[in-house]
C-alpha positions in Angstrom: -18.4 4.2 -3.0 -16.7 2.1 -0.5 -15.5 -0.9 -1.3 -14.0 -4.2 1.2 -10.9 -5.5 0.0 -8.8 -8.3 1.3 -5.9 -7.1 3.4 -2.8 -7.4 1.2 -0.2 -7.1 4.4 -1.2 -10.3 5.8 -3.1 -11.6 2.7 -6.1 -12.0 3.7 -5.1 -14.1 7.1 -5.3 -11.6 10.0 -2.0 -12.6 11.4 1.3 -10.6 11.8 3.0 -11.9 8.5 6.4 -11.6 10.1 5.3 -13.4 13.1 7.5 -10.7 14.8 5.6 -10.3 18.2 4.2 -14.2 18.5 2.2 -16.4 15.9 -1.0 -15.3 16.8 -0.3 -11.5 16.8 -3.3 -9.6 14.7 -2.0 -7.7 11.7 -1.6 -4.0 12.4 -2.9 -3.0 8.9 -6.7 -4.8 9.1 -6.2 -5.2 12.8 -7.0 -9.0 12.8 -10.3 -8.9 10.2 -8.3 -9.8 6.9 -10.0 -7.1 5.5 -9.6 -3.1 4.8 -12.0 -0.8 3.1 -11.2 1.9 0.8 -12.6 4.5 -1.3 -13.2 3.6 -5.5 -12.1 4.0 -7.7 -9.3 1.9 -6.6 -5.4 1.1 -8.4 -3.0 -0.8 -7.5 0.1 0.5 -5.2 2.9 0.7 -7.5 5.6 1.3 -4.7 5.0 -2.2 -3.3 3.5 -3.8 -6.3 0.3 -4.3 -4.5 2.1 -6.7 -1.7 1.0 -4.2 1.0 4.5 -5.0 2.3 7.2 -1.8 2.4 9.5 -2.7 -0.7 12.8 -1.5 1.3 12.9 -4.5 3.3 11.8 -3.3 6.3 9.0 -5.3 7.8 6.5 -2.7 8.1 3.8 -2.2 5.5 4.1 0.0 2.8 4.7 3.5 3.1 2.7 4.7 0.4 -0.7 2.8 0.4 -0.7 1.5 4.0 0.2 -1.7 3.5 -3.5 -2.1 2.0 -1.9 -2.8 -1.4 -4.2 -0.4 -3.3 -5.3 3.3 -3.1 -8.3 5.3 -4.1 -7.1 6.6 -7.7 -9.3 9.9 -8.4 -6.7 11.3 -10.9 -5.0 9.9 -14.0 -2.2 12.3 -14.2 1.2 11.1 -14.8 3.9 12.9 -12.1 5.9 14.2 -14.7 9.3 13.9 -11.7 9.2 10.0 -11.8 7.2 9.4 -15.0 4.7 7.5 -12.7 7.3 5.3 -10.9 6.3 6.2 -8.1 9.8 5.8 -7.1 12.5 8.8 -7.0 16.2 7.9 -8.0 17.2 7.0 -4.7 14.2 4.3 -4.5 12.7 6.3 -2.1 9.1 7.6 -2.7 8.4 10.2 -5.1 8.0 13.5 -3.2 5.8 15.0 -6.1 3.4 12.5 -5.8 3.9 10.9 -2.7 4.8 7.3 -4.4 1.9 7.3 -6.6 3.1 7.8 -9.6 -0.5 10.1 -10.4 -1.2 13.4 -8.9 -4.6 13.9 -7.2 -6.3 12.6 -4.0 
C-alpha cells in the first residue's frame, strides 16, 4: 500500500533547504509538492536519522533513503557487518545492507 509522506529534505516546504540555487528553487527530492510517496511498511532512515539530509555534510539528500527520510522496510533482519548501524567503520554506508541496517527490499 502506498502511503504520502511529508518530504523530510525540505520538511514539508517545497523549497531548496540550502537555498543553494535561489530562495525559491523547488526541492529536488519532492520536486516542489512537500510531499513523497513510498511503499509500507515504512521505517525510519537510520543513516540520516530521518532528516532526509546526507549526514556527511554534504548538502545533498541522503544517500541511502533519498533524502525522503524513510524507506519501505519488508525485512526485519539485522546485517550482522554493522549490527544494524547502517553505518560501516569509516561512516560510510554499510555495503551489506546498503545503509539500512536490515537486509531485504
Amino acid at each position: 500500500m502506498l502511503k504520502i509522506i511529508k518530504c523530510a529534505f525540505c520538511s514539508g516546504t517545497g523549497k531548496d533547504p540550502f537555498d543553494l540555487l535561489s530562495p525559491i528553487a523547488h526541492c529536488l527530492v519532492c520536486d516542489g509538492t512537500g510531499q513523497v510517496e513510498l511503499e509500507e511498511p515504512l521505517k525510519k532512515c537510520i543513516f540520516c536519522a530521518g532528516t532526509g539530509k546526507n549526514p556527511l555534510g554534504a548538502r545533498i539528500p541522503c544517500i541511502v533513503c533519498g533524502g525522503k527520510g524513510r524507506y519501505n522496510c519488508g525485512s526485519q533482519t539485522i546485517c550482522f557487518q554493522c549490527n544494524g548501524t547502517g553505518k560501516s567503520t569509516d561512516g560510510l554506508p554499510c555495503t551489506r545492507c546498503g545503509g539500512k541496517g536490515f537486509y531485504g527490499n
